[in-house]
C-alpha positions in Angstrom: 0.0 0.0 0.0 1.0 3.4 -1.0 1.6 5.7 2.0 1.0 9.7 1.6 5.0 10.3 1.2 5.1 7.7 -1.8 2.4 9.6 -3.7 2.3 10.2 -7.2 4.1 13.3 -8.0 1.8 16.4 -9.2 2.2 16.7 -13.0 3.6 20.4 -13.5 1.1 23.2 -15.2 1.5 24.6 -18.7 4.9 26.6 -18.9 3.6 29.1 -21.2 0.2 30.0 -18.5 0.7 33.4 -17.0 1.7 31.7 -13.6 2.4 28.6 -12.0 1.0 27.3 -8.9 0.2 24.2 -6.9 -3.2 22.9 -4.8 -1.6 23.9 -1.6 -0.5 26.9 -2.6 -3.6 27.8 -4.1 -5.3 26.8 -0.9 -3.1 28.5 1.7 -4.0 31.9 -0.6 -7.3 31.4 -0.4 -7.5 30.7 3.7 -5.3 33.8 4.3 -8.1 35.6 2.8 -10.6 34.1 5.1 -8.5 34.3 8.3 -7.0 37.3 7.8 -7.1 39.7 10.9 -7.5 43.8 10.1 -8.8 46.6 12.4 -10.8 49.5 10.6 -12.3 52.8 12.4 -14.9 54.8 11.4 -13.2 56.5 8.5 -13.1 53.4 6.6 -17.0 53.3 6.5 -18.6 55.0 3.1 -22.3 54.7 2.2 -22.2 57.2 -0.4 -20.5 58.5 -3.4 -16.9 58.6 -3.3 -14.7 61.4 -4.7 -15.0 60.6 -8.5 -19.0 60.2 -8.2 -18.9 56.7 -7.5 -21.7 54.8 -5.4 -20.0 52.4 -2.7 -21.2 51.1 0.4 -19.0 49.2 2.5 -20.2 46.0 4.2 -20.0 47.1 7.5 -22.7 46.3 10.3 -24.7 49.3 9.4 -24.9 47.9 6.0 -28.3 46.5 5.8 -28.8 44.9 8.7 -31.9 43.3 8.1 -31.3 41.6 4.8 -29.7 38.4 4.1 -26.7 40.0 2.5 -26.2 42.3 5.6 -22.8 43.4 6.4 -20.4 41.9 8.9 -17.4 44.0 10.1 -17.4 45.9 13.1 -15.0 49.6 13.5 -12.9 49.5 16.4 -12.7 45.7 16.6 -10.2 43.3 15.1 -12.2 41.7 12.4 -11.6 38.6 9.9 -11.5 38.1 6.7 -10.9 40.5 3.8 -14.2 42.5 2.7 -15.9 42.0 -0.6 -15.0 44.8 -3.3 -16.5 45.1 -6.4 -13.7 44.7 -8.9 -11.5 44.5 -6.4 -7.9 42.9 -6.7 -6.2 43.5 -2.9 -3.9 41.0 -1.8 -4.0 41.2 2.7 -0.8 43.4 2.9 -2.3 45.9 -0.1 -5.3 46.0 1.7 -3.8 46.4 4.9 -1.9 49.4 3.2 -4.7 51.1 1.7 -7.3 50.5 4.9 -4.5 52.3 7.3 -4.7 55.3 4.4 -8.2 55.6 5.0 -10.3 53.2 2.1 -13.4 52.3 2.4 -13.4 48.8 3.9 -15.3 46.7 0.5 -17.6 47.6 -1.3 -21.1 45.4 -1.9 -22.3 44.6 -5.4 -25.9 45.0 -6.9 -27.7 44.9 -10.2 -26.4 48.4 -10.6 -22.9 47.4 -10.2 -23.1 44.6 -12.2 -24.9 47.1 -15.4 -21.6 49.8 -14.9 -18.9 47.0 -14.8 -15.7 49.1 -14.5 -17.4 52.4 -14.2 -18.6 51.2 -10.9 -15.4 50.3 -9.8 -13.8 52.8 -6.8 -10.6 53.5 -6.6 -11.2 54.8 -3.1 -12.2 51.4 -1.9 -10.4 48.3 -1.2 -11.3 44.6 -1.2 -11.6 41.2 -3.4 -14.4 40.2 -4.8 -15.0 37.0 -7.2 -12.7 36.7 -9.4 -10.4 38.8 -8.0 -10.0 36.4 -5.2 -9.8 33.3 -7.2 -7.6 35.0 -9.4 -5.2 35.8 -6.5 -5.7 32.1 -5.5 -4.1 31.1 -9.2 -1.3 33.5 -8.2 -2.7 35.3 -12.0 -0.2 38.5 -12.4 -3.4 40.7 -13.5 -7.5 39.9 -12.4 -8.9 37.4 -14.7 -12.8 38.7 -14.5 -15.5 35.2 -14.9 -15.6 36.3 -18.7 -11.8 35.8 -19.2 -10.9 33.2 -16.7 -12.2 30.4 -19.6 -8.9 31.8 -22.1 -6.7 30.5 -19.5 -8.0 27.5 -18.4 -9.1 24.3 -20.1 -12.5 22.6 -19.5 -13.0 19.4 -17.7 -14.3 16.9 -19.5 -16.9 16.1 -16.5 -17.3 17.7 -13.0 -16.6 14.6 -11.6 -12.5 15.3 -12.5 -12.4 18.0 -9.8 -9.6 18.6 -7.9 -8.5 21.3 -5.6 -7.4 24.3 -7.3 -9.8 23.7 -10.1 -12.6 26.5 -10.5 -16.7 26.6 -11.1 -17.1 29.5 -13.2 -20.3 31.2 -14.8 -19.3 33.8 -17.5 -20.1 37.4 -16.4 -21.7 36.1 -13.1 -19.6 34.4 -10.9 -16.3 32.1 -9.6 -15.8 29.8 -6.8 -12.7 27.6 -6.3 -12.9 23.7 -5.7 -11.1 23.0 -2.4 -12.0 19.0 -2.9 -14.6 16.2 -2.2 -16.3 15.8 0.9 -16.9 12.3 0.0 -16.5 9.4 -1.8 -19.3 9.1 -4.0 -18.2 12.8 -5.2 -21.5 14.1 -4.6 -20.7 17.3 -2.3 -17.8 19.6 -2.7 -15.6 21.8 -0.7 -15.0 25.5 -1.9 -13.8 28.7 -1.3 -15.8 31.5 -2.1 -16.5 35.6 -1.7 -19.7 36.9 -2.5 -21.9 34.4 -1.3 -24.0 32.7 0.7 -24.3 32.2 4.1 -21.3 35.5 4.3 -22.0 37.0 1.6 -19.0 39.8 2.4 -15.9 38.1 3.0 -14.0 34.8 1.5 -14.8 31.3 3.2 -14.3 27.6 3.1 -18.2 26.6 2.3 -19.7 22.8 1.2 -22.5 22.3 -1.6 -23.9 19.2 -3.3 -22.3 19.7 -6.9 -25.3 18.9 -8.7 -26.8 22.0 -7.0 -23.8 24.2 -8.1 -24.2 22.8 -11.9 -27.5 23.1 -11.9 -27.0 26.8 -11.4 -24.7 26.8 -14.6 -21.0 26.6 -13.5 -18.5 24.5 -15.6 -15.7 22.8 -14.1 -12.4 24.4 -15.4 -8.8 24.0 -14.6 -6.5 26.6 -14.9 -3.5 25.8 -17.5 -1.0 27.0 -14.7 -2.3 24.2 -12.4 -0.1 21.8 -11.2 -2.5 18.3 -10.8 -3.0 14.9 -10.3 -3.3 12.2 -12.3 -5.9 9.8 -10.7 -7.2 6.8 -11.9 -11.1 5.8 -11.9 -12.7 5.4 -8.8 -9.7 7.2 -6.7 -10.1 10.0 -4.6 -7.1 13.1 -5.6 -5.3 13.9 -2.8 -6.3 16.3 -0.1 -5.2 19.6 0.4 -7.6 20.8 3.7 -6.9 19.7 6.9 -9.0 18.3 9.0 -9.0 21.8 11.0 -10.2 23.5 8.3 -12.4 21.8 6.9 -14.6 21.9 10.2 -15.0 25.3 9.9 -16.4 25.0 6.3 -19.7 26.0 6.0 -22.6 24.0 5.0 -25.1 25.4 2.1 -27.2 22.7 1.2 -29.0 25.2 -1.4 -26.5 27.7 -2.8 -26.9 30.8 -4.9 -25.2 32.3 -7.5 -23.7 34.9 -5.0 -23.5 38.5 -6.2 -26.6 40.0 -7.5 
């Protein structure tokens, strides 16, 4: 019997993708998104037009507190996980930078958002949002928007090929990032997301049934970049998610496509 030491060896990424990068690296980016600790004040709230005429509203608790997609973080307090921006690209030690200048801490999405693409965009505002993050995750040089993301990657020939680091997308709608099975049978997955449900503000480790996520339209893709495995029918890939982690995942038994 194989032990975990005497595993197959990851079979390396395209050379010629814009960056190279492994599962666990992949996975260790996207949980210092969700862990990461910042401590914003008052000045980093906005719920109004910025300087260039820009509508933001930063996910804070006074952001609608009484809807499902309320905000979460609290001024004064340390807080965790980097806030939802729309278009946003921070890594945690830009963020870090431009919160301590005084940005707005995220900035939600909406249908509106969504109609102005780039013209909704503030520059006075920091943050990740979809594919931001999961570009980030891919270690990507520039963001690779949900539209784009498809040029760089290849598509899976079934959803059942998942492995971690691969990505659900829906063009011009939404990205999440496979963080593998939850079981055997392949029927539920583990993800990272930002944008959706249950915290709809800020990146986490969440679990779905897949045929729920590709009934909502995603395709299975795999970066080019992507180092992977090759696994033979009826095996599992390796895991990347301890068991620490993966206890804090969140359970969506119905999920959404996440930003409006």
């Amino acid at each position: 019997m194989k032990h975990a030491a005497e595993a197959a060896p990851l079979i390396p990424g395209d050379p010629t993708a814009p960056s190279q990068v492994t599962p666990n690296e992949a996975m260790a980016i996207a949980q210092s998104y969700a862990s990461h600790t910042w401590r914003p004040f008052a000045r980093n709230i906005l719920h109004g037009k910025d300087k260039a005429g820009v509508l933001v509203n930063t996910p804070d608790v006074t952001h609608e507190p009484q809807q499902d997609r309320k905000g979460w973080w609290v001024p004064g307090e340390v807080n965790s996980g980097v806030p939802y921006k729309w278009g946003g690209f921070d890594d945690p030690a830009s963020f870090d930078l431009a919160i301590g200048n005084g940005s707005a801490g995220g900035d939600v999405s909406s249908p509106e958002k969504r109609r102005a693409d780039n013209a909704a965009v503030s520059s006075q505002a920091a943050g990740v949002d979809c594919s931001g993050f999961v570009s980030r995750c891919l270690k990507l040089p520039s963001v690779h928007d949900t539209s784009h993301l498809p040029a760089v990657c290849t598509e899976l020939a079934s959803a059942q090929e998942l492995q971690p680091g691969d990505v659900l997308n829906i063009p011009h709608r939404h990205v999440i990032l496979c963080a593998g099975w939850y079981d055997p049978q392949h029927t539920w997955i583990y993800y990272y997301e930002t944008g959706g449900a249950p915290d709809y503000w800020k990146p986490g480790l969440k679990q779905a049934p897949l045929a729920a996520l590709l009934a909502l339209g995603y395709k299975p893709l795999r970066y080019k970049g992507m180092a992977y495995e090759r696994v033979p029918g009826g095996k599992q890939p390796r895991e990347v998610l301890t068991r620490a982690v993966k206890a804090s995942a969140a359970v969506v038994p119905n999920p959404t496509i996440g930003e409006p």
